[in-house]
Backbone as XML, in Angstrom:
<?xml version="1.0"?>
<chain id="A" units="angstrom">
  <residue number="1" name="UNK">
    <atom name="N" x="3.482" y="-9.938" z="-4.800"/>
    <atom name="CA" x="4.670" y="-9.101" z="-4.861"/>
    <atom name="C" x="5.166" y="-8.757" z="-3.456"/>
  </residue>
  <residue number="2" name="UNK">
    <atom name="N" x="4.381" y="-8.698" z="-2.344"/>
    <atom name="CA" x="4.467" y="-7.768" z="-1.079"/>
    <atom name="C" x="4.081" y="-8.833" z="-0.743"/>
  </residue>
  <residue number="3" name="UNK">
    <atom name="N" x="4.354" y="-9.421" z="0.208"/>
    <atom name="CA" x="3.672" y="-10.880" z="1.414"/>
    <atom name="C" x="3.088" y="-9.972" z="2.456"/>
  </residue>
  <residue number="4" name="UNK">
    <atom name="N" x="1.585" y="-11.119" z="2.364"/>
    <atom name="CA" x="0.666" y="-10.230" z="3.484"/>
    <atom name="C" x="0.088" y="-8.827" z="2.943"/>
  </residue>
  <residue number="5" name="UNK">
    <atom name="N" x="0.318" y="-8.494" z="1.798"/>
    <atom name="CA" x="-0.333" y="-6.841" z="0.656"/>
    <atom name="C" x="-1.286" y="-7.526" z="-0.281"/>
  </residue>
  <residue number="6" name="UNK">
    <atom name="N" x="-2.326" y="-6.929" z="-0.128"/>
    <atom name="CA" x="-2.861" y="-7.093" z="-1.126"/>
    <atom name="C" x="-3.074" y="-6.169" z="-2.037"/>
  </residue>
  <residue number="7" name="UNK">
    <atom name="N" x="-3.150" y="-6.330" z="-3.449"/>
    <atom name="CA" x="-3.041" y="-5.571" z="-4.677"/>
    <atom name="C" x="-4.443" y="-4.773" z="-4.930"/>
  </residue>
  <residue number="8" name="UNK">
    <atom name="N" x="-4.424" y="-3.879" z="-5.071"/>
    <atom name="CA" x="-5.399" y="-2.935" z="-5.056"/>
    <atom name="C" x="-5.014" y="-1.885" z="-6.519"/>
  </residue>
  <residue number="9" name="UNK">
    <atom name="N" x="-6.428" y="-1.950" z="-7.292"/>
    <atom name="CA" x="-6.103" y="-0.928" z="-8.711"/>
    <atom name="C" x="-6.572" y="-0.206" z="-8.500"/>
  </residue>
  <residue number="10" name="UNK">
    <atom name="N" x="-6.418" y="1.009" z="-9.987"/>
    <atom name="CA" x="-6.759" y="2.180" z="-10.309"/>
    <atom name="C" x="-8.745" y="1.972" z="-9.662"/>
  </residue>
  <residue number="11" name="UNK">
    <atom name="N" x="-9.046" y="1.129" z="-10.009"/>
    <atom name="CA" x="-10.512" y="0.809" z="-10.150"/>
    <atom name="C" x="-11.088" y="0.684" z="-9.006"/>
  </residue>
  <residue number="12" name="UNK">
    <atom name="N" x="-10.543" y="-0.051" z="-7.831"/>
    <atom name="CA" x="-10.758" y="0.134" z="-6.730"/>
    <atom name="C" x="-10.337" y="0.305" z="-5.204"/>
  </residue>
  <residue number="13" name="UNK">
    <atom name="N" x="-9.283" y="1.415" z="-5.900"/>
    <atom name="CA" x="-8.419" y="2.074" z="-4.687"/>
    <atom name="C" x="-9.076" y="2.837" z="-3.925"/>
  </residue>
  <residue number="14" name="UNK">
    <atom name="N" x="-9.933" y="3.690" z="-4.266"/>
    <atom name="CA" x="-10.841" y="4.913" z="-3.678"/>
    <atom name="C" x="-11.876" y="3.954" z="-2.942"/>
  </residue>
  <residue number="15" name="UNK">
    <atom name="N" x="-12.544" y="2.803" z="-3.578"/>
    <atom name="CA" x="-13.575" y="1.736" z="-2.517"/>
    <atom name="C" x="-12.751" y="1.696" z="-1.533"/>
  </residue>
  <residue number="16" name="UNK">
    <atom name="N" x="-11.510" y="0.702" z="-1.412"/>
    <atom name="CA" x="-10.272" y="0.062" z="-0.452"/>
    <atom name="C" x="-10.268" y="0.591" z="0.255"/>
  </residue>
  <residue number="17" name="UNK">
    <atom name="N" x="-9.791" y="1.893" z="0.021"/>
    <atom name="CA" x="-8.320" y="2.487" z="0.809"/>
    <atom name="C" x="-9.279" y="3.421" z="1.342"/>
  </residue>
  <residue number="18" name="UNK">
    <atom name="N" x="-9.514" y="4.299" z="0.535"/>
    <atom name="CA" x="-9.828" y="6.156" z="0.934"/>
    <atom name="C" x="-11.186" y="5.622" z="1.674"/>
  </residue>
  <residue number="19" name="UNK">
    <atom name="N" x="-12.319" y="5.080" z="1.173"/>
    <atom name="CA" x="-13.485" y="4.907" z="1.791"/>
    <atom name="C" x="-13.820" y="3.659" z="2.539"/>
  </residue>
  <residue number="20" name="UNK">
    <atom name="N" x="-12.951" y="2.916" z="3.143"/>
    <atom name="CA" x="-12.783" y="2.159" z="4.431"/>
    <atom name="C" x="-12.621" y="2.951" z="5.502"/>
  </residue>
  <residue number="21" name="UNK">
    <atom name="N" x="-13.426" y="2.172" z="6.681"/>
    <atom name="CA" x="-13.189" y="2.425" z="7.904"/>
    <atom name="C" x="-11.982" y="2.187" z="8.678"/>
  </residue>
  <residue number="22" name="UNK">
    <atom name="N" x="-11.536" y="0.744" z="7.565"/>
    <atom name="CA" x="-10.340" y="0.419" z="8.367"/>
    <atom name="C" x="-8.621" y="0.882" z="8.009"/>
  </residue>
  <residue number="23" name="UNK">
    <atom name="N" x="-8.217" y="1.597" z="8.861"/>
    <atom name="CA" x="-6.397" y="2.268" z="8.164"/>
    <atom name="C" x="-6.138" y="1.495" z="7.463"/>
  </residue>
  <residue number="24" name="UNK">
    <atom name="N" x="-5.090" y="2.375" z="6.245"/>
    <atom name="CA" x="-4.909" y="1.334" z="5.355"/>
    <atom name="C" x="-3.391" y="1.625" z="5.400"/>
  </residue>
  <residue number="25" name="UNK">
    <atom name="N" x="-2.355" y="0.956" z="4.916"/>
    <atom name="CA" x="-1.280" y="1.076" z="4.160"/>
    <atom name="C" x="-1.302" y="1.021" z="3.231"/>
  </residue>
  <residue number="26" name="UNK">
    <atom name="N" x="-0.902" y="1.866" z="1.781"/>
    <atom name="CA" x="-0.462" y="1.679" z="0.613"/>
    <atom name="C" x="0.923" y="1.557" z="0.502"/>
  </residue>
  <residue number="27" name="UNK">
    <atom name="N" x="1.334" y="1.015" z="-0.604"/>
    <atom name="CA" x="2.897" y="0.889" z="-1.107"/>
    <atom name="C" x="2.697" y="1.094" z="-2.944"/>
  </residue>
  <residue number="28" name="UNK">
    <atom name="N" x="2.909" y="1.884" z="-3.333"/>
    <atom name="CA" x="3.335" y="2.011" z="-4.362"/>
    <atom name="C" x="4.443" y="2.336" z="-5.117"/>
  </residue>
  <residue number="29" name="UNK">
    <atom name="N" x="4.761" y="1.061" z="-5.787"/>
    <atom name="CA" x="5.842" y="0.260" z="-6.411"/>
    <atom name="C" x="5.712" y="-0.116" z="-7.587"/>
  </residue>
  <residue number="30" name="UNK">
    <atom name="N" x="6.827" y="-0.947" z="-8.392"/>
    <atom name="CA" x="6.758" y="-1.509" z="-8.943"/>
    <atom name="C" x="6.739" y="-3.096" z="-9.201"/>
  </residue>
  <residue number="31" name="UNK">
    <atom name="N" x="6.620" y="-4.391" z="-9.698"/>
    <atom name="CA" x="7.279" y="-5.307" z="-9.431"/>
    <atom name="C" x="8.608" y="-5.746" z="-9.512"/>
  </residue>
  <residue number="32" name="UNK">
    <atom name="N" x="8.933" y="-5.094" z="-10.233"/>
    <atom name="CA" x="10.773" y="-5.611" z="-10.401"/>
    <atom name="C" x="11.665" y="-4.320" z="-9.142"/>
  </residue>
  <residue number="33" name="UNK">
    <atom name="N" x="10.718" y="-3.270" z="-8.969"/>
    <atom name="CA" x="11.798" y="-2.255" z="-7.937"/>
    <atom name="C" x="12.399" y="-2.695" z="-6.671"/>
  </residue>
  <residue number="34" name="UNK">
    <atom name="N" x="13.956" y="-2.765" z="-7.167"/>
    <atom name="CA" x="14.649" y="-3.647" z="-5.853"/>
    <atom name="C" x="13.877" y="-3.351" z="-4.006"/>
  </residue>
  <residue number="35" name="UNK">
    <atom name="N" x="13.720" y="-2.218" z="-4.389"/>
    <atom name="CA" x="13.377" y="-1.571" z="-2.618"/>
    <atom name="C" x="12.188" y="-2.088" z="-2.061"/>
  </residue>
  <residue number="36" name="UNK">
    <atom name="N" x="11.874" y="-2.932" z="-2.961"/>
    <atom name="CA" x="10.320" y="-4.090" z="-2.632"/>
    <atom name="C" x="11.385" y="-5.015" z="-1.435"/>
  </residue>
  <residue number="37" name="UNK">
    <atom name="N" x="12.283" y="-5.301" z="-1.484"/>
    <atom name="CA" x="12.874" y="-6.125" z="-0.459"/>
    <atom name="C" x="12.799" y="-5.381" z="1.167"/>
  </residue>
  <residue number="38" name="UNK">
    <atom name="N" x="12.955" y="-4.212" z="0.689"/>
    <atom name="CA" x="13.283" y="-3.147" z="2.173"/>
    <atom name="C" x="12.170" y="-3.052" z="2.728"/>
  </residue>
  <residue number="39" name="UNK">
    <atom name="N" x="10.444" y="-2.954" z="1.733"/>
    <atom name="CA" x="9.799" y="-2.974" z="2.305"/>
    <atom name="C" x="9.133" y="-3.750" z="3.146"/>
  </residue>
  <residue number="40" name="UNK">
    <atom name="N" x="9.455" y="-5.367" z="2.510"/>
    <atom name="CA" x="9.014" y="-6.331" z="2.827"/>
    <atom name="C" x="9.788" y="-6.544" z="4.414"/>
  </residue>
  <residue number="41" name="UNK">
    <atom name="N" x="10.764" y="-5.935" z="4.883"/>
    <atom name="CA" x="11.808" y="-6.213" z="5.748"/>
    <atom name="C" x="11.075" y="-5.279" z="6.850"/>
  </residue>
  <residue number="42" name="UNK">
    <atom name="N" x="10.971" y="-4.385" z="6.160"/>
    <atom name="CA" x="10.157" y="-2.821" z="7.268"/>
    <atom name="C" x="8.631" y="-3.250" z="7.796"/>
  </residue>
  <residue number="43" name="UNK">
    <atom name="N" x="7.899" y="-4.123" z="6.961"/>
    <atom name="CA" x="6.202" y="-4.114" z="6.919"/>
    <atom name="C" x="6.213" y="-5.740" z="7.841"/>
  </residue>
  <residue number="44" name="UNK">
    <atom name="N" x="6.780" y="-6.580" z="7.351"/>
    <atom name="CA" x="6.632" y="-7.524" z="7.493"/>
    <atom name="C" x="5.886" y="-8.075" z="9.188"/>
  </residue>
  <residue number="45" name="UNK">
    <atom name="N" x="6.895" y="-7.893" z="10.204"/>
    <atom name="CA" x="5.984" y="-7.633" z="11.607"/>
    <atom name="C" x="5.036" y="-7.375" z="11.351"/>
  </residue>
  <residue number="46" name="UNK">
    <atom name="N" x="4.692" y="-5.726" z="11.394"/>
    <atom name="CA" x="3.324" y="-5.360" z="11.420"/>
    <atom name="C" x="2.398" y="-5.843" z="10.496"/>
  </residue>
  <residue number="47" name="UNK">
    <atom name="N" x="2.711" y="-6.252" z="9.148"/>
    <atom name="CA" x="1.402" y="-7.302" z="8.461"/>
    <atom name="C" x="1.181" y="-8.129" z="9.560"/>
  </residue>
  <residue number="48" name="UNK">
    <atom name="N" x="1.994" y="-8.615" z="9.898"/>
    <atom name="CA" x="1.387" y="-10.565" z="10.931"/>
    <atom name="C" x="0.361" y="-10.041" z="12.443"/>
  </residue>
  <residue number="49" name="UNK">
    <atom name="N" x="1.457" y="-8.699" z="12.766"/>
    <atom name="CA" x="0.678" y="-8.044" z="14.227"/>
    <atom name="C" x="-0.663" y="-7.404" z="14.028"/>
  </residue>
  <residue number="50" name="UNK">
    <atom name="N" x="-1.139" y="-6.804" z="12.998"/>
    <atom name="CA" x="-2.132" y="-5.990" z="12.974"/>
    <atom name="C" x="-2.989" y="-6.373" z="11.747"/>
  </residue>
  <residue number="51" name="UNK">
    <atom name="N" x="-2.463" y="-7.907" z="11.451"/>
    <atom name="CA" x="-3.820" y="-8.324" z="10.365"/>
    <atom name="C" x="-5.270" y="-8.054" z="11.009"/>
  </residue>
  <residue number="52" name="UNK">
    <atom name="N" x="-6.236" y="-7.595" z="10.480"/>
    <atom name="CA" x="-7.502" y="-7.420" z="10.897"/>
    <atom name="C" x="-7.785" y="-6.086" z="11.693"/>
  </residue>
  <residue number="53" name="UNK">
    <atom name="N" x="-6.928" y="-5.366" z="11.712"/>
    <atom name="CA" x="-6.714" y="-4.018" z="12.229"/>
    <atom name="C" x="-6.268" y="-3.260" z="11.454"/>
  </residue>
  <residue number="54" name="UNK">
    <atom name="N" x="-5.753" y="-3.401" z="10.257"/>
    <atom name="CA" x="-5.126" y="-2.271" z="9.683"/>
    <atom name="C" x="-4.947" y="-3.117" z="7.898"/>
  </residue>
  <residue number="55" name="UNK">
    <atom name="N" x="-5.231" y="-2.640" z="7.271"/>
    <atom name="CA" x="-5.522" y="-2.907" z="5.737"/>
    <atom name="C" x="-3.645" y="-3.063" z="5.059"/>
  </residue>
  <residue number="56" name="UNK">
    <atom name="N" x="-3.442" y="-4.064" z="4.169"/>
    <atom name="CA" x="-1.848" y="-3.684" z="4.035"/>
    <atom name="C" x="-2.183" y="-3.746" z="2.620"/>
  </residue>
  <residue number="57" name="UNK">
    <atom name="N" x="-1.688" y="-2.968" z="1.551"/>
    <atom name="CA" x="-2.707" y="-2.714" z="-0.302"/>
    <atom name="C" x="-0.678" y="-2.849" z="-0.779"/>
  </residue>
  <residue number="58" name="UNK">
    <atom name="N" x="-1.096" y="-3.143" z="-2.124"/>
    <atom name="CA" x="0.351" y="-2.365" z="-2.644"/>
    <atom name="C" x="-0.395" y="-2.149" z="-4.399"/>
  </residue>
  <residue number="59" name="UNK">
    <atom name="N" x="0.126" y="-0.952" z="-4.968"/>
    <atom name="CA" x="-0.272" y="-0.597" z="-6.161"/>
    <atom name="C" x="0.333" y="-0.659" z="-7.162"/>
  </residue>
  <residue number="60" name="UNK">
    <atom name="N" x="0.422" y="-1.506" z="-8.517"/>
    <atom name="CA" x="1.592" y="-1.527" z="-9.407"/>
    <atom name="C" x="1.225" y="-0.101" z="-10.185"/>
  </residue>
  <residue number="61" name="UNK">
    <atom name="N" x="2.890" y="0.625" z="-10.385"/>
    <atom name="CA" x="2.668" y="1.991" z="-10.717"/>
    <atom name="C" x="2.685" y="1.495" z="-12.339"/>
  </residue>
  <residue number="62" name="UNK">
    <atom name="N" x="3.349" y="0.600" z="-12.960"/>
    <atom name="CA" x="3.442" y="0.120" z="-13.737"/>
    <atom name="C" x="1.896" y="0.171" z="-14.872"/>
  </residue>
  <residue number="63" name="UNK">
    <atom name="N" x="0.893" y="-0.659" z="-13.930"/>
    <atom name="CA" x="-0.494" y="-0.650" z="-14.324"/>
    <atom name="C" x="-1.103" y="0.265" z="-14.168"/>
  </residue>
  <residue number="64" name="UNK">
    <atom name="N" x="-1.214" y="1.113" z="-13.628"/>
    <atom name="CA" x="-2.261" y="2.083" z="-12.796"/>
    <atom name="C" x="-1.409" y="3.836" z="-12.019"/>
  </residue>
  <residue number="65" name="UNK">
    <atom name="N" x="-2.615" y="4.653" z="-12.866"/>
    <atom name="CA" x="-2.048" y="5.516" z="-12.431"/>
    <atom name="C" x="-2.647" y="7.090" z="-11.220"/>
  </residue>
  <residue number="66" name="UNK">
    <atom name="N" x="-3.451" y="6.148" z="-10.061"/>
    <atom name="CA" x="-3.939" y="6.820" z="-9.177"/>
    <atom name="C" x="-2.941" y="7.194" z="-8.465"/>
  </residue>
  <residue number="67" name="UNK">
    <atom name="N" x="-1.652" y="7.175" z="-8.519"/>
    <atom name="CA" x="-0.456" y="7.688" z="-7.884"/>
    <atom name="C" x="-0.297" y="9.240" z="-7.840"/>
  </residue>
  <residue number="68" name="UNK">
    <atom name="N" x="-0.668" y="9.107" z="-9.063"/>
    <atom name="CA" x="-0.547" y="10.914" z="-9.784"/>
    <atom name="C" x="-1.798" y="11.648" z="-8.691"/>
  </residue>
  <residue number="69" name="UNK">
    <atom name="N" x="-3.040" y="11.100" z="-7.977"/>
    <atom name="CA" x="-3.848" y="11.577" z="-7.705"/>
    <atom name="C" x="-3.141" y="12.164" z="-6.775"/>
  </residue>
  <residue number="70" name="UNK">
    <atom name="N" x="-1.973" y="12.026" z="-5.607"/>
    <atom name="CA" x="-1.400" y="12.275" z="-4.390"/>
    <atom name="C" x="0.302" y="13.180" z="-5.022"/>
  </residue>
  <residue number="71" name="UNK">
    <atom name="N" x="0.421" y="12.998" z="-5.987"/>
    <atom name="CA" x="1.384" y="13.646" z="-6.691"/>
    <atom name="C" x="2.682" y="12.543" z="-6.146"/>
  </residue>
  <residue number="72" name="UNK">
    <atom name="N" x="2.533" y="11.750" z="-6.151"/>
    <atom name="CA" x="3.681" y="10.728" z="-6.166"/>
    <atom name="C" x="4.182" y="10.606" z="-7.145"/>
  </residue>
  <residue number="73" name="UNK">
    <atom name="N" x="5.796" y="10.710" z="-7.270"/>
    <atom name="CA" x="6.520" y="10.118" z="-8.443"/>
    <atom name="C" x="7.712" y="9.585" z="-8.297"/>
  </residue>
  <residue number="74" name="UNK">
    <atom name="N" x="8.025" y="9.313" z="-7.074"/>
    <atom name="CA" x="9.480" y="8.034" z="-6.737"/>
    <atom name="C" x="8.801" y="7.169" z="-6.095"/>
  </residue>
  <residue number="75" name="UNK">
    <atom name="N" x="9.348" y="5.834" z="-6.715"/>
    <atom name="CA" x="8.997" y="4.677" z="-6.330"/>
    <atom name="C" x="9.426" y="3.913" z="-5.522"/>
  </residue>
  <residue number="76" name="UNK">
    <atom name="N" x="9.463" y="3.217" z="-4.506"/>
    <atom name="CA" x="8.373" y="2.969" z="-3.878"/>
    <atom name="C" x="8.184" y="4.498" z="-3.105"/>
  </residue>
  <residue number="77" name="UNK">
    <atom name="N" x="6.603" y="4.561" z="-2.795"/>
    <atom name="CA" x="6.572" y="5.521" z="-2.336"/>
    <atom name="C" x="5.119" y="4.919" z="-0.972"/>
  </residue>
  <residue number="78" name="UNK">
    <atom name="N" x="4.811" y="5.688" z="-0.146"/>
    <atom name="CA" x="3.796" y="4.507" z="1.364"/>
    <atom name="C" x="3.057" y="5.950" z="1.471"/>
  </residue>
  <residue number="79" name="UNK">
    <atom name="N" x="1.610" y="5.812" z="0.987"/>
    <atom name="CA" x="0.493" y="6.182" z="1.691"/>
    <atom name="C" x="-0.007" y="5.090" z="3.095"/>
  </residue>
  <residue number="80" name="UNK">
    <atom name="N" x="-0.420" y="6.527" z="3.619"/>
    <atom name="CA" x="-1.505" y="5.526" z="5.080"/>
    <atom name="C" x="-2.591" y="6.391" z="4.940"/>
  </residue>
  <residue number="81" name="UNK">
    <atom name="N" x="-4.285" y="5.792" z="5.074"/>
    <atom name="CA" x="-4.986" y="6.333" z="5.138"/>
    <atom name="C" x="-6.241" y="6.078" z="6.554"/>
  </residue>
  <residue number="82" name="UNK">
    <atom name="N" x="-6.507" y="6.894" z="6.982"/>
    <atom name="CA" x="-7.454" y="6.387" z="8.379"/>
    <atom name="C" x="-6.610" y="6.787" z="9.769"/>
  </residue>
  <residue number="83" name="UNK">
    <atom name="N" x="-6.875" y="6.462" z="10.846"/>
    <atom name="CA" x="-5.949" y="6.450" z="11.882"/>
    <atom name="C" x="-5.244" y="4.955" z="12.485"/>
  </residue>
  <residue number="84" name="UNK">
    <atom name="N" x="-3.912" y="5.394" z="12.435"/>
    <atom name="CA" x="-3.063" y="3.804" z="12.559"/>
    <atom name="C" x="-3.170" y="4.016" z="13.950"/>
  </residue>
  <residue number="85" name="UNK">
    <atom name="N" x="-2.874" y="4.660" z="14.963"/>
    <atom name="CA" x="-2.598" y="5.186" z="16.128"/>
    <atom name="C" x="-3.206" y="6.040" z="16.493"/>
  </residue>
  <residue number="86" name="UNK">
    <atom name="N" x="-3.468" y="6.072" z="18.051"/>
    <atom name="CA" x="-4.342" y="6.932" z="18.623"/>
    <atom name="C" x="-3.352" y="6.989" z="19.630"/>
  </residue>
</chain>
């Protein structure tokens, strides 16, 4: 859905994301939500610059509903977890 994101579920978002060492980006979306283009336009650089430095996830809100854990409810919506920058 996201080039360079990898898909991350309800099941093992908290392994991924929250309990990695390494920053993560989330995107949670849908697959058909047009603004998947904007993101892909916004992320795209930094996937290619900071592969292996920084985690890039995207979550279908569709399937899974650990969204609610952060109180998210417009879609797309971008968690980061860890430190991107120092």
């Amino acid at each position: 859905m996201l080039e360079g994101f990898e898909e991350v579920t309800d099941r093992d978002f908290y392994e991924k994301v929250m309990n990695s060492e390494t920053p993560s980006v989330v995107v949670f979306t849908s697959p058909d939500n047009p603004k998947n283009e904007d993101i892909k336009k916004l992320f795209g650089r930094y996937v290619k610059e900071l592969k292996g430095k920084v985690n890039f996830f995207f979550l279908d809100v569709t399937k899974n509903t650990s969204f609610e854990d952060f109180g998210l409810f417009n879609f797309p919506s971008i968690l980061t977890s860890g430190t991107l920058w120092s």
